[in-house]
N, CA, C and O atoms as a GROMACS GRO file, in nm:
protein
  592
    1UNK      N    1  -1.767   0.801   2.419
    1UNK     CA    2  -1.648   0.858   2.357
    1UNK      C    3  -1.671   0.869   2.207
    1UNK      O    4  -1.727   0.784   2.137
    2UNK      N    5  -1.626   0.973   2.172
    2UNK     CA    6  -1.695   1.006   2.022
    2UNK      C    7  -1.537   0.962   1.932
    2UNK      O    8  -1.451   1.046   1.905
    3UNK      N    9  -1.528   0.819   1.899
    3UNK     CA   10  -1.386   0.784   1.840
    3UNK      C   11  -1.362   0.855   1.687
    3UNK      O   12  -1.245   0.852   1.649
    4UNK      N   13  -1.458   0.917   1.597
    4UNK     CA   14  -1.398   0.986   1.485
    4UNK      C   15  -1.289   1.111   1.540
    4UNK      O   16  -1.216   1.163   1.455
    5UNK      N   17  -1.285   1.139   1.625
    5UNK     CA   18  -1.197   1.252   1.625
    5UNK      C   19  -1.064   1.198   1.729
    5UNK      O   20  -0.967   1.260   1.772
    6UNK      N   21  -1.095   1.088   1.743
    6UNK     CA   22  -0.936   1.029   1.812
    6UNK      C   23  -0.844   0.968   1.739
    6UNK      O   24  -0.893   0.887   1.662
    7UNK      N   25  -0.723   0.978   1.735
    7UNK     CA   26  -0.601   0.900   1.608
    7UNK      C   27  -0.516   0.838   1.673
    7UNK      O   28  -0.484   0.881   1.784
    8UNK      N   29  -0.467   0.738   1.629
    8UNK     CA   30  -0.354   0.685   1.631
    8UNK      C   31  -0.397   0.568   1.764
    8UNK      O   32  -0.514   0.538   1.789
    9UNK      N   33  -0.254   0.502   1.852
    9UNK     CA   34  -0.370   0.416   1.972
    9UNK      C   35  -0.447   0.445   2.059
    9UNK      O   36  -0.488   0.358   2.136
   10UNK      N   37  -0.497   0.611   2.072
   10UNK     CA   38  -0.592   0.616   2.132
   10UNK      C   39  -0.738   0.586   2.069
   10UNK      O   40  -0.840   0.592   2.137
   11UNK      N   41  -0.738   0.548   1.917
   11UNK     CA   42  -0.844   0.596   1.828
   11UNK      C   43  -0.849   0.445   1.848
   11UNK      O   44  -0.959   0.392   1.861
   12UNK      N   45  -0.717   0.358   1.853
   12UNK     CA   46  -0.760   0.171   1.844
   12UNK      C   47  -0.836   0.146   1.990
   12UNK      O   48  -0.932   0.070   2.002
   13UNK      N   49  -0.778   0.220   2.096
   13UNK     CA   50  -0.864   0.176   2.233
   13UNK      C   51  -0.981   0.179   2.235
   13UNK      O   52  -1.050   0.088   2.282
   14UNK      N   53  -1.032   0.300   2.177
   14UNK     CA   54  -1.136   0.346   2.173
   14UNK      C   55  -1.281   0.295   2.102
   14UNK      O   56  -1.398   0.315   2.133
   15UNK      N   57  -1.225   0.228   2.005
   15UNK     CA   58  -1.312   0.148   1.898
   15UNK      C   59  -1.306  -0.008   1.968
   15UNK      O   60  -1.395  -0.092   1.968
   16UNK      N   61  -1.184  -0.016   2.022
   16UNK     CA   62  -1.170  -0.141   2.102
   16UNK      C   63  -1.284  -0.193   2.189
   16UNK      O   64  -1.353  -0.294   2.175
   17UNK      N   65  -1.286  -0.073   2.305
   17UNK     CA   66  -1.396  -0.015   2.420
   17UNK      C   67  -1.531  -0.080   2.352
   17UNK      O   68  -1.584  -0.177   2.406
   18UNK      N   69  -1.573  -0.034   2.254
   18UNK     CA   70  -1.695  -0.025   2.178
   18UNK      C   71  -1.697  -0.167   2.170
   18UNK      O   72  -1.806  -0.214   2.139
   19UNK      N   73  -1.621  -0.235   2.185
   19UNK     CA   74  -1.621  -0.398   2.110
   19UNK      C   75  -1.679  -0.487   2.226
   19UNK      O   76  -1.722  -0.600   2.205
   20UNK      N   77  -1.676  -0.427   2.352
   20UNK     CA   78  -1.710  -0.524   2.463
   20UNK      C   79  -1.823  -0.608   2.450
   20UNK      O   80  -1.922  -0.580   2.382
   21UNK      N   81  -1.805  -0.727   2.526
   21UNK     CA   82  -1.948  -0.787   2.490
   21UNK      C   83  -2.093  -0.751   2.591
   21UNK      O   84  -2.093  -0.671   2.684
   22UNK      N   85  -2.199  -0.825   2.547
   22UNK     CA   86  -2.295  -0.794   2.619
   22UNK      C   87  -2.353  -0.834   2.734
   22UNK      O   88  -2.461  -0.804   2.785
   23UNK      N   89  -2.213  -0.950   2.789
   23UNK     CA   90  -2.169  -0.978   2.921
   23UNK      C   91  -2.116  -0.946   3.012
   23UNK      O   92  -2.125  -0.970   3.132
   24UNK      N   93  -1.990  -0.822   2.888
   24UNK     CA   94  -1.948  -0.700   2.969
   24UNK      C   95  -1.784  -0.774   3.064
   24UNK      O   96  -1.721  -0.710   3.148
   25UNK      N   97  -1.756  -0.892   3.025
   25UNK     CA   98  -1.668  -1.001   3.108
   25UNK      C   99  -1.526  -0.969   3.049
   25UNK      O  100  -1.416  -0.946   3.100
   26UNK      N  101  -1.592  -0.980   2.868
   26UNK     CA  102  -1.429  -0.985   2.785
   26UNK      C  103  -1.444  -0.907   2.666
   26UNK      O  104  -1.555  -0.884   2.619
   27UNK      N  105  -1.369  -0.879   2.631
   27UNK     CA  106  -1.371  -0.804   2.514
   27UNK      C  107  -1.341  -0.885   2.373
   27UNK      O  108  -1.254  -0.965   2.338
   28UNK      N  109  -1.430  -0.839   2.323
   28UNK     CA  110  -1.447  -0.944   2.172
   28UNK      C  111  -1.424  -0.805   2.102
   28UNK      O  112  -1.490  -0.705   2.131
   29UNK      N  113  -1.271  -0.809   1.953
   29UNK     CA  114  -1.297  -0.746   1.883
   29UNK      C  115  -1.240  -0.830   1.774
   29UNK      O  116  -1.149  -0.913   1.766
   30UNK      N  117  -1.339  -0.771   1.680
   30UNK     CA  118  -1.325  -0.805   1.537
   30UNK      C  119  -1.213  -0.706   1.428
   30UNK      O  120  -1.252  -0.639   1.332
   31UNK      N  121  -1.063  -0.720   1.478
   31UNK     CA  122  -0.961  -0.740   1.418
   31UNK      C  123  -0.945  -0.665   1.276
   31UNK      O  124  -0.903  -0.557   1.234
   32UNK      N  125  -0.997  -0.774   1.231
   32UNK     CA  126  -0.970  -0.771   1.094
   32UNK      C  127  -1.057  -0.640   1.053
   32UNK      O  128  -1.011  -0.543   0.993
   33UNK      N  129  -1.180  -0.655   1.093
   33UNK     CA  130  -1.271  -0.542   1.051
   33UNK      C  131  -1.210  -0.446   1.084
   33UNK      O  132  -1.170  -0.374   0.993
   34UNK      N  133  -1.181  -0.410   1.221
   34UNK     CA  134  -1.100  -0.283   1.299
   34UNK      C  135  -1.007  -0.248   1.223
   34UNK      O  136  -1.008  -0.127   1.197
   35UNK      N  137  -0.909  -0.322   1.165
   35UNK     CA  138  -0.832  -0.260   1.079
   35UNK      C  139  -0.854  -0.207   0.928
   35UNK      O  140  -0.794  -0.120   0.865
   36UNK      N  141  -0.957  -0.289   0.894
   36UNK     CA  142  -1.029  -0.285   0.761
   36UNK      C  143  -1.066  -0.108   0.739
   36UNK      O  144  -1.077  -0.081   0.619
   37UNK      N  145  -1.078  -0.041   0.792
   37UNK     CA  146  -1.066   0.103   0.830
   37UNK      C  147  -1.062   0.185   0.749
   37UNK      O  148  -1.131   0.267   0.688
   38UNK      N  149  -0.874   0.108   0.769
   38UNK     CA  150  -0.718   0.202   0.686
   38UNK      C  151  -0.729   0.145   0.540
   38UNK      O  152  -0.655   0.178   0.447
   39UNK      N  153  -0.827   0.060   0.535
   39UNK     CA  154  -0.742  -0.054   0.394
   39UNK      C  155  -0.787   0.128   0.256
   39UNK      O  156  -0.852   0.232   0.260
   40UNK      N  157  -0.700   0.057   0.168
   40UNK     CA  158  -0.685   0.203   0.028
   40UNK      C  159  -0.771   0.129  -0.067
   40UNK      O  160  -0.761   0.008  -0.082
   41UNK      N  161  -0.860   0.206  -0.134
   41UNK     CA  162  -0.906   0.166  -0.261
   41UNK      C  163  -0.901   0.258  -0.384
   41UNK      O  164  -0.957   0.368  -0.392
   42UNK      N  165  -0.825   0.200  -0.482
   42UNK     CA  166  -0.787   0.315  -0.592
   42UNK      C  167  -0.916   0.282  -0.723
   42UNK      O  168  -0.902   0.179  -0.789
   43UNK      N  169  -1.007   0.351  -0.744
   43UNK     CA  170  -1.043   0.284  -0.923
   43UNK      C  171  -0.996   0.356  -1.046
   43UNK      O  172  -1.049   0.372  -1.155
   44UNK      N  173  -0.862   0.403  -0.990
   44UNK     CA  174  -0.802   0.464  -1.083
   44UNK      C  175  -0.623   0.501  -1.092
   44UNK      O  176  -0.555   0.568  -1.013
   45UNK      N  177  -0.588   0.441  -1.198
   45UNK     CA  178  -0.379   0.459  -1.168
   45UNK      C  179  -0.391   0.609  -1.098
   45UNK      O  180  -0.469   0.702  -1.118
   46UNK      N  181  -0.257   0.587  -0.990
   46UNK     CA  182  -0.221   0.700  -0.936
   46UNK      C  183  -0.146   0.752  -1.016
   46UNK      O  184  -0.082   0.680  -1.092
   47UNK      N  185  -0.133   0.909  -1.020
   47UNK     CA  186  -0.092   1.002  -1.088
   47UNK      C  187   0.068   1.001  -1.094
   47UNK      O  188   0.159   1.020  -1.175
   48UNK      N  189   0.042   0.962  -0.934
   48UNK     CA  190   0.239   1.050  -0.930
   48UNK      C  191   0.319   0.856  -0.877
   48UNK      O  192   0.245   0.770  -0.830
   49UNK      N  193   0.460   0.836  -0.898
   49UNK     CA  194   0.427   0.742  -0.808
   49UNK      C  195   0.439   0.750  -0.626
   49UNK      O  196   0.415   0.657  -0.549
   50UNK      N  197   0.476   0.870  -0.593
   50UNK     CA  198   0.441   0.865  -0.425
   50UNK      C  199   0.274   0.852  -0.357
   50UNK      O  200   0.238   0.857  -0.239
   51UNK      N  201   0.202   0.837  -0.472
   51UNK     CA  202   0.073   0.794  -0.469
   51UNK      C  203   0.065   0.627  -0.474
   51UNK      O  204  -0.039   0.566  -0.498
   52UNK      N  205   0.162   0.580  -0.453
   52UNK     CA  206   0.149   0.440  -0.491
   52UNK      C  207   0.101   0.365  -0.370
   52UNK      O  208   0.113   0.428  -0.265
   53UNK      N  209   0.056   0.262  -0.362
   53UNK     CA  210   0.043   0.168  -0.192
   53UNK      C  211   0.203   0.098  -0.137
   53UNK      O  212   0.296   0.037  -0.189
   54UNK      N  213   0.161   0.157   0.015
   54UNK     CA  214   0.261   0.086   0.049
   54UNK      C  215   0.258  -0.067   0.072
   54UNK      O  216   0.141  -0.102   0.083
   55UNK      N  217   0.329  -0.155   0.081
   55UNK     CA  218   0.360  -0.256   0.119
   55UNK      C  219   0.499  -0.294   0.181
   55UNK      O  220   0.601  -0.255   0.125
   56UNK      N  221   0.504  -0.364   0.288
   56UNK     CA  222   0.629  -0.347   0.359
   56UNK      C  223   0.607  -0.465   0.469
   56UNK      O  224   0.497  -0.520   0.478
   57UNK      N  225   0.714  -0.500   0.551
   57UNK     CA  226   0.720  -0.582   0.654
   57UNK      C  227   0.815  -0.521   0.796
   57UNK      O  228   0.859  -0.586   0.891
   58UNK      N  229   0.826  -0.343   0.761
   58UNK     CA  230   0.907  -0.316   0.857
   58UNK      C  231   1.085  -0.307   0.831
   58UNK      O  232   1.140  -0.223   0.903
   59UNK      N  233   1.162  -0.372   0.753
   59UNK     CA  234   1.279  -0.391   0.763
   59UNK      C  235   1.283  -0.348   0.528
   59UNK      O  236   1.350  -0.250   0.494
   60UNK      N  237   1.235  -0.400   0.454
   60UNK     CA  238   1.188  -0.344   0.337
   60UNK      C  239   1.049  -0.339   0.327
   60UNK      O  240   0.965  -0.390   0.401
   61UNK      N  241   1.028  -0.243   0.184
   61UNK     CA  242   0.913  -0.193   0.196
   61UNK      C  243   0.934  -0.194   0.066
   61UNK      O  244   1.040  -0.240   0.024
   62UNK      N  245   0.801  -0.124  -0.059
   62UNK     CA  246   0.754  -0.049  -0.187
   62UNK      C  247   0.628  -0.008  -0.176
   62UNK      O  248   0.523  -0.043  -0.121
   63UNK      N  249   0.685   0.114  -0.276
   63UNK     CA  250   0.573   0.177  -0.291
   63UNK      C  251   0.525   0.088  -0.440
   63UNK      O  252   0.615   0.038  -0.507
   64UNK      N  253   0.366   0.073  -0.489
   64UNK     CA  254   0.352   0.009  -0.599
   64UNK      C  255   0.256   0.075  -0.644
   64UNK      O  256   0.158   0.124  -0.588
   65UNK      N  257   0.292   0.073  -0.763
   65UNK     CA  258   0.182   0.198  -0.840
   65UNK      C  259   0.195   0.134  -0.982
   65UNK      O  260   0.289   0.059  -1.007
   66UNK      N  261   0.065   0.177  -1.106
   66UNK     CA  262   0.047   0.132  -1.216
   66UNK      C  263   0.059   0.233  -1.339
   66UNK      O  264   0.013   0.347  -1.332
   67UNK      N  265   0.115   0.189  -1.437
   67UNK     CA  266   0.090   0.276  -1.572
   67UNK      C  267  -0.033   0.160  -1.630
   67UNK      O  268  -0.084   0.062  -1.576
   68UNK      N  269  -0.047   0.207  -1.736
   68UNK     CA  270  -0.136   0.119  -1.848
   68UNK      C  271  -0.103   0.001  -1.859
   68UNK      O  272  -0.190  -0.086  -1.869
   69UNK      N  273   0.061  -0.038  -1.862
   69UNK     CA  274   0.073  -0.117  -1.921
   69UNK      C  275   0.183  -0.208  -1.826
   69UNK      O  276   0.227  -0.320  -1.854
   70UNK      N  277   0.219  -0.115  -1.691
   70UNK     CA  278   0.294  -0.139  -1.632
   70UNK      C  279   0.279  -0.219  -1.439
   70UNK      O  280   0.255  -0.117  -1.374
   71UNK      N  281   0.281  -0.304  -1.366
   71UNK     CA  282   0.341  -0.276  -1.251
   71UNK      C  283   0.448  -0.223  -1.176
   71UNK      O  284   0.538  -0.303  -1.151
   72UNK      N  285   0.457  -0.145  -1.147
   72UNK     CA  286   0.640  -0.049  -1.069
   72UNK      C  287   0.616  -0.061  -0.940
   72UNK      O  288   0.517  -0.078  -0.869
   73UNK      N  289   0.746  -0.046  -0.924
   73UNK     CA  290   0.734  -0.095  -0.773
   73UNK      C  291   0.874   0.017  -0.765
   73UNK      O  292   0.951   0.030  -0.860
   74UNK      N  293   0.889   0.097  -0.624
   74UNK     CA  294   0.990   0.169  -0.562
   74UNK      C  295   1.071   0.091  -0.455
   74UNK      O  296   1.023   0.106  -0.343
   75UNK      N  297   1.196   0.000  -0.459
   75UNK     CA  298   1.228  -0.040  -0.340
   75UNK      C  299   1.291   0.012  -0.241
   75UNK      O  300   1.400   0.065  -0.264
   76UNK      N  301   1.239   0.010  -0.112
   76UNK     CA  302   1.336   0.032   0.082
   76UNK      C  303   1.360  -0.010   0.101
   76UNK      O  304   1.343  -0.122   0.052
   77UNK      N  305   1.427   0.007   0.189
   77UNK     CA  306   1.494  -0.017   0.323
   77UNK      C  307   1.504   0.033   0.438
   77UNK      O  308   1.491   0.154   0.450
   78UNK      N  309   1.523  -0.032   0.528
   78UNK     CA  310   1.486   0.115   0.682
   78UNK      C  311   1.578   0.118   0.726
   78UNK      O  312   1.588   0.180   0.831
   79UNK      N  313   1.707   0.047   0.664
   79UNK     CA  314   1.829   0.051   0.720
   79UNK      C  315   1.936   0.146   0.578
   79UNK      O  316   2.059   0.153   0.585
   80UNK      N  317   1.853   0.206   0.462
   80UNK     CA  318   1.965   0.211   0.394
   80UNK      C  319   1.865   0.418   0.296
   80UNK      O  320   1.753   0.468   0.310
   81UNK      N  321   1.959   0.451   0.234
   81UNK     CA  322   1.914   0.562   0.199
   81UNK      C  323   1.974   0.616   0.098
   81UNK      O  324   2.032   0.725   0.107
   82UNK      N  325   1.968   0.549  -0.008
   82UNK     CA  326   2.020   0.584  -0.126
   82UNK      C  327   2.122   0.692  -0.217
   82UNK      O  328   2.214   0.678  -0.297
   83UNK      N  329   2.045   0.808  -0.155
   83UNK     CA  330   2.131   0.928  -0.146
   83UNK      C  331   2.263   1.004  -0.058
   83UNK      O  332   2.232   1.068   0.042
   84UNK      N  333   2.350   0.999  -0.083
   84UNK     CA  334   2.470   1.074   0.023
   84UNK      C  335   2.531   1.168  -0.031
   84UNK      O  336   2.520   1.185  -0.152
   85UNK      N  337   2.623   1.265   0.060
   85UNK     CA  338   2.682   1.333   0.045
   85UNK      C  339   2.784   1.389  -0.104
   85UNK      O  340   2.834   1.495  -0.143
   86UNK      N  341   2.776   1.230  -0.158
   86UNK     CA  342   2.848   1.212  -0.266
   86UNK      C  343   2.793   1.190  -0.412
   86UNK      O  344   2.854   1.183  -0.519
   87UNK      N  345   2.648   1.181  -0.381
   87UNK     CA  346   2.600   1.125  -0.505
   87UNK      C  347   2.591   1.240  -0.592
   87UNK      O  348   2.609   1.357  -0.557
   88UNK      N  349   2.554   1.188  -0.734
   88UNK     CA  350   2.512   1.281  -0.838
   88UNK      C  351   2.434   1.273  -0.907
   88UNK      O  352   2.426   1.339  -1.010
   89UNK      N  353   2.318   1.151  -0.850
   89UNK     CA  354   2.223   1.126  -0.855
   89UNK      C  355   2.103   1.177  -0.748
   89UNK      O  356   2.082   1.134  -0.635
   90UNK      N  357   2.031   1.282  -0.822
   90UNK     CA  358   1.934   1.345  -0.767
   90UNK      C  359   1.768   1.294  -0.789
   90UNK      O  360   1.739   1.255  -0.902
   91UNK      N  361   1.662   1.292  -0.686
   91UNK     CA  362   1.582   1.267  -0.754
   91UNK      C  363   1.505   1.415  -0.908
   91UNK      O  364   1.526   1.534  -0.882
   92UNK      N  365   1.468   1.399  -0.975
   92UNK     CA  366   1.391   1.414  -1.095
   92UNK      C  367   1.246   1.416  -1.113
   92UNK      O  368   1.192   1.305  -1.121
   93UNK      N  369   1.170   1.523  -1.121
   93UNK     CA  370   1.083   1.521  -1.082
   93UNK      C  371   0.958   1.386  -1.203
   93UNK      O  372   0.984   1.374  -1.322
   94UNK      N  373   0.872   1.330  -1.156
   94UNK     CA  374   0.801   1.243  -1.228
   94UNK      C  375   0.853   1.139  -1.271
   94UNK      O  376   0.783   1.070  -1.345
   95UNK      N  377   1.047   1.074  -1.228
   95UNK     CA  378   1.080   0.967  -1.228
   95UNK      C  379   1.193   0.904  -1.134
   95UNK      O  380   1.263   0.804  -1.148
   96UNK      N  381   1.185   1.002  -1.030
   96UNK     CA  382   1.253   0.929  -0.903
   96UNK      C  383   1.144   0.967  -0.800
   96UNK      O  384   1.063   1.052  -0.840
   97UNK      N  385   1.126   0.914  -0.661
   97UNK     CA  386   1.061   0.926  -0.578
   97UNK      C  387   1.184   0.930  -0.453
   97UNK      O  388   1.278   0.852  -0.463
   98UNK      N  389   1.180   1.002  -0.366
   98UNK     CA  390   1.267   1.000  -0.260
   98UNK      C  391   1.399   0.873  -0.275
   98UNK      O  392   1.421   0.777  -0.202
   99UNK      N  393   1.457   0.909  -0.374
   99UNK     CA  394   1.544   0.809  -0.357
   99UNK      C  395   1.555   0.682  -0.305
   99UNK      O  396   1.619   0.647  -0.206
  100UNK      N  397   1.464   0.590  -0.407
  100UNK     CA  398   1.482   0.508  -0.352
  100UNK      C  399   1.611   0.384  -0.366
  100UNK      O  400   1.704   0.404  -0.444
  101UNK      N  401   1.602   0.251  -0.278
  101UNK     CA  402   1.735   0.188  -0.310
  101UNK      C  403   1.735   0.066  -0.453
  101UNK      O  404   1.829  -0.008  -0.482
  102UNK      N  405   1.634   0.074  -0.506
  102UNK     CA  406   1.597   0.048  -0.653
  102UNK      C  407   1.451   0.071  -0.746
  102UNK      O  408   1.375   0.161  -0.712
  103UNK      N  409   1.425   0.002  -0.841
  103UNK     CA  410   1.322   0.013  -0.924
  103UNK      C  411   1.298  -0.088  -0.952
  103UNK      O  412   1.396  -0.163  -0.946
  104UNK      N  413   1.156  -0.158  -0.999
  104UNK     CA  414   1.147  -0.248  -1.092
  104UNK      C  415   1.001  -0.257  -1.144
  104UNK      O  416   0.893  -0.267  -1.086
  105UNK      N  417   1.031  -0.250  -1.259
  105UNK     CA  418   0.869  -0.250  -1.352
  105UNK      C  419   0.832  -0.412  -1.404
  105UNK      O  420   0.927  -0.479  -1.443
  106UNK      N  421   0.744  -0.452  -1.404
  106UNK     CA  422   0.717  -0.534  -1.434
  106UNK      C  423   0.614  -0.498  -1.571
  106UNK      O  424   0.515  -0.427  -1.549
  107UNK      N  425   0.640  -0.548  -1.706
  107UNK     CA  426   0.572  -0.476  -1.820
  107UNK      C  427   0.471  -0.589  -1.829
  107UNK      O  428   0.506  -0.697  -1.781
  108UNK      N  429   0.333  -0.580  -1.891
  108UNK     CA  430   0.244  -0.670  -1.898
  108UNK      C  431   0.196  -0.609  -2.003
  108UNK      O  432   0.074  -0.601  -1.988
  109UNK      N  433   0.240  -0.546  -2.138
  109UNK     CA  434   0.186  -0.530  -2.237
  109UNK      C  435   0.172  -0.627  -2.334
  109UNK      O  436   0.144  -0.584  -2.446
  110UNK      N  437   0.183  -0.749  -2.320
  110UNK     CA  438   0.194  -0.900  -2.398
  110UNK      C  439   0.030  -0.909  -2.330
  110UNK      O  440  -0.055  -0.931  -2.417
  111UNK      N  441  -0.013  -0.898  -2.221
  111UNK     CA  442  -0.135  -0.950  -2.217
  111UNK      C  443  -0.288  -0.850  -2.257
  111UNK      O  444  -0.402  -0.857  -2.211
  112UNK      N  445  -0.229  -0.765  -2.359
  112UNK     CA  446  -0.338  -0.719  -2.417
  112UNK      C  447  -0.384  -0.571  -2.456
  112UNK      O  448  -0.495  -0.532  -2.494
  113UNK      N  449  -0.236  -0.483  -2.430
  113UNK     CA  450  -0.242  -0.338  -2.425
  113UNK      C  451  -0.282  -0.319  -2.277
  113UNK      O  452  -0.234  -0.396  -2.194
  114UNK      N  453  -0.364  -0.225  -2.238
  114UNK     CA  454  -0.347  -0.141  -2.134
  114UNK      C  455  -0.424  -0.194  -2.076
  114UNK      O  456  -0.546  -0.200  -2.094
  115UNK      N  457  -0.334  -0.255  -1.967
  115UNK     CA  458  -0.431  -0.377  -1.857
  115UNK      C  459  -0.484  -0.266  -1.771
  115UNK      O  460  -0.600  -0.225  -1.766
  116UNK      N  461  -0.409  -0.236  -1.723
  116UNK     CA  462  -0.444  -0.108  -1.563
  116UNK      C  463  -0.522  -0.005  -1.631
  116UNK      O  464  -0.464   0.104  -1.626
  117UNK      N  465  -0.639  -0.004  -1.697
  117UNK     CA  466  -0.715   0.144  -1.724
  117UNK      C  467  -0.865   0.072  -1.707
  117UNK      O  468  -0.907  -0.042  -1.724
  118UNK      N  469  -0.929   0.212  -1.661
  118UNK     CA  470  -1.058   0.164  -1.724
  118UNK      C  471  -1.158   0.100  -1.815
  118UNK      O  472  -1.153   0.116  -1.937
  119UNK      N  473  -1.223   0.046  -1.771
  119UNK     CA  474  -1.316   0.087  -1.681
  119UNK      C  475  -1.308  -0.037  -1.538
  119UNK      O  476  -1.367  -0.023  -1.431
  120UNK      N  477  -1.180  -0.207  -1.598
  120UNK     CA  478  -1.166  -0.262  -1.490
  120UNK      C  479  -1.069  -0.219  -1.365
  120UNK      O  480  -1.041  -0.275  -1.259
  121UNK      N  481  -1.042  -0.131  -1.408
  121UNK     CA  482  -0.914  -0.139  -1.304
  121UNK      C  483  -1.010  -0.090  -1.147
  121UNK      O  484  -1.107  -0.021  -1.119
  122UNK      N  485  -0.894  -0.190  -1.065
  122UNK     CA  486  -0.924  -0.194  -0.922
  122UNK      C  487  -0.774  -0.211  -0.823
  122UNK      O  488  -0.710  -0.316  -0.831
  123UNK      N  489  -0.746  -0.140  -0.766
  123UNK     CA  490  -0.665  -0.142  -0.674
  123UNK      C  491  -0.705  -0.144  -0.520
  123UNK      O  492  -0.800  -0.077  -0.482
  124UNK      N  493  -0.627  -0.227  -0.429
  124UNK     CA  494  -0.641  -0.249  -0.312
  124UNK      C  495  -0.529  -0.294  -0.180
  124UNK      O  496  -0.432  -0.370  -0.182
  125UNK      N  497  -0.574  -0.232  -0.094
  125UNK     CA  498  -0.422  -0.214  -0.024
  125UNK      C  499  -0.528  -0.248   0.138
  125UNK      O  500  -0.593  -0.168   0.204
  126UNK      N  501  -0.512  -0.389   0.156
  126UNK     CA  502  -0.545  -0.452   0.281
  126UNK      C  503  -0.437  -0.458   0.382
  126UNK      O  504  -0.349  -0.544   0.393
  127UNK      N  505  -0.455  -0.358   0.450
  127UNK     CA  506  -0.403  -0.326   0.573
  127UNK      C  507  -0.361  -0.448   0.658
  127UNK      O  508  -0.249  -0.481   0.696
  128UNK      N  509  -0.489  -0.509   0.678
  128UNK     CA  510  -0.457  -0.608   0.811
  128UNK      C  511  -0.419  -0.724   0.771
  128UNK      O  512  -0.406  -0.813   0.855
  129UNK      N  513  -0.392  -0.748   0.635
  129UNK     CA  514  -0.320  -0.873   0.582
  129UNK      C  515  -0.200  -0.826   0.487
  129UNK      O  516  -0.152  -0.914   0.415
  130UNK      N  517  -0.159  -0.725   0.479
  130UNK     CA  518  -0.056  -0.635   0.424
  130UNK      C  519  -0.025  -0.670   0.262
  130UNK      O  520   0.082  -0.656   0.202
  131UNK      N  521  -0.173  -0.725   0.204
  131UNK     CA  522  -0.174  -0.755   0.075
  131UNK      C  523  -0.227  -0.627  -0.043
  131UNK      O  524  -0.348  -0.603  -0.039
  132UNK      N  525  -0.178  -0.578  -0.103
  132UNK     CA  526  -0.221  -0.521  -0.244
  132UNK      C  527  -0.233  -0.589  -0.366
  132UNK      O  528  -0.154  -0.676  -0.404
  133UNK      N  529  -0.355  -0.540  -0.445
  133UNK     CA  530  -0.414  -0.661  -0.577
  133UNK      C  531  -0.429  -0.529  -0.621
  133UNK      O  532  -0.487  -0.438  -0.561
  134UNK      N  533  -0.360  -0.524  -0.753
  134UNK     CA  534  -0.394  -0.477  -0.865
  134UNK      C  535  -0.489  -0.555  -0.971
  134UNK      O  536  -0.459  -0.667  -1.011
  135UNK      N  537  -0.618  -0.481  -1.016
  135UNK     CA  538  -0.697  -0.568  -1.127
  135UNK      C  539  -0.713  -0.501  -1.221
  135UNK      O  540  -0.741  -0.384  -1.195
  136UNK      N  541  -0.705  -0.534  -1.353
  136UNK     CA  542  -0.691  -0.486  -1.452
  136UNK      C  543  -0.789  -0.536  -1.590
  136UNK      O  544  -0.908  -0.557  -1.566
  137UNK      N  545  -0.753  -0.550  -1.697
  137UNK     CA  546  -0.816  -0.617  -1.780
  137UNK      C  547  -0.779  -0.721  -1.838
  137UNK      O  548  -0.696  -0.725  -1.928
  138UNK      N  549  -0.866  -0.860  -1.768
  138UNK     CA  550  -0.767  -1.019  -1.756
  138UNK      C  551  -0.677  -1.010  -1.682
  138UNK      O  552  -0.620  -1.119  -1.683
  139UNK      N  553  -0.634  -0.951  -1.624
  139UNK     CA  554  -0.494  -0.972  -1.547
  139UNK      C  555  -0.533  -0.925  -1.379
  139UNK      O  556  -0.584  -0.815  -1.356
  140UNK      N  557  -0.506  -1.009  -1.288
  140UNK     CA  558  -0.522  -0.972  -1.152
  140UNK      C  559  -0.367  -0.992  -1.075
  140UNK      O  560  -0.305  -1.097  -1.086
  141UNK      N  561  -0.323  -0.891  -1.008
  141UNK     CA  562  -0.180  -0.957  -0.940
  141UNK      C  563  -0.130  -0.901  -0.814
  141UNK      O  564  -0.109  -0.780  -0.818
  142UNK      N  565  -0.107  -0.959  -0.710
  142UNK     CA  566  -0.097  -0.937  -0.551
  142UNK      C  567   0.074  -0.919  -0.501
  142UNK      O  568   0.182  -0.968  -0.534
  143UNK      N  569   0.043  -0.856  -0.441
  143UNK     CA  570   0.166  -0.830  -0.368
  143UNK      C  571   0.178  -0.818  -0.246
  143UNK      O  572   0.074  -0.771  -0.200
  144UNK      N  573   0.242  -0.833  -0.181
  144UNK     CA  574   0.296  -0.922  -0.032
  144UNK      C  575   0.424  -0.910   0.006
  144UNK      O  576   0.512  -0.946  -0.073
  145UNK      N  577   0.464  -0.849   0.151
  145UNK     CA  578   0.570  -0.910   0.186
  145UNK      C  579   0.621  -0.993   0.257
  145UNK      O  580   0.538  -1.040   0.335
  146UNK      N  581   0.710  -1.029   0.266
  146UNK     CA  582   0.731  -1.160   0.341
  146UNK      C  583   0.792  -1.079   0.453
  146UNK      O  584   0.805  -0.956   0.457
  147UNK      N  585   0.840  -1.207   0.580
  147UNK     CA  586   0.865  -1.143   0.709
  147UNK      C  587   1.017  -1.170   0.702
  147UNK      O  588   1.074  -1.136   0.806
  148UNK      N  589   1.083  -1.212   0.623
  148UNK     CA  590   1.206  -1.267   0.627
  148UNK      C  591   1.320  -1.217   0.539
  148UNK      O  592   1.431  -1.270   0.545
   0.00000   0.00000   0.00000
C-alpha cells in the first residue's frame, strides 16, 4: 500500500500496517514517531496571525504566533463564537482573526529587544504531546493545554 497518497484514518491504518512485527503476532507502533509526521516547524515569525500554531485540548484552543518582541495568543472556544447578529465588532484585516473570544500578548521586550527574530528563532508545534516552544534570543517558552 503506497501510504503517501492516503489521508486522514485511512493514512493512520496504513502506516500502522507497516508497523507489524517480524513475528507478524502483534503490532508494535511507534506512536509518538507516527504522529511526529504532523508536528510544524517555523524558523521564522508567521506573517499573518492565522499562521499561528494551534494548541488546544478540544473544548479551548489558540492560535499562537510571534512579533519581535511579542508572544500573542488568539483565544476559543468550541462552545462559543464571538460574533452575532448584533455585534459591531467586525474582524479587521491584520488585527482580528476570525473572531476570536479574546486576545492576549504577552510583551518580552524587557528581555533584550527582539527576542523572536533571527537568526535564533525556532518554533515548534508537537503534535503528539500538544506542546509548542517558541525560541528566541535567551528566551525559550512552551505552551500547553491543559485537559481541564
Amino acid at each position: 500500500m503506497n501510504t503517501t497518497h492516503v489521508i486522514g484514518f485511512g493514512w493512520l491504518c496504513g502506516c500502522a500496517v507497516a508497523g507489524i512485527s517480524s513475528a507478524g503476532s502483534l503490532m508494535e507502533v511507534d506512536f509518538p514517531r507516527l504522529v511526529a509526521r504532523a508536528d510544524l516547524d517555523y524558523d521564522a515569525s508567521a506573517t499573518r496571525p492565522e499562521e499561528g500554531l494551534p494548541v488546544g485540548n478540544g473544548r479551548m484552543g489558540s492560535l499562537v504566533w510571534t512579533e519581535p518582541t511579542k508572544l500573542r495568543f488568539q483565544i476559543n472556544r468550541a462552545d462559543a463564537f464571538a460574533v452575532g447578529c448584533n455585534t459591531r465588532s467586525f474582524p479587521r484585516f491584520s488585527t482580528d482573526y476570525a473572531s476570536g473570544c479574546g486576545y492576549a500578548d504577552i510583551n518580552l521586550v524587557n528581555f533584550g529587544g527582539a527576542v523572536f527574530d533571527k537568526p535564533e528563532f525556532r518554533q515548534h508545534l508537537s503534535v503528539y504531546d500538544g506542546l509548542m516552544t517558541a525560541q528566541g534570543n535567551g528566551v525559550t517558552t512552551r505552551v500547553m493545554a491543559c485537559s481541564s
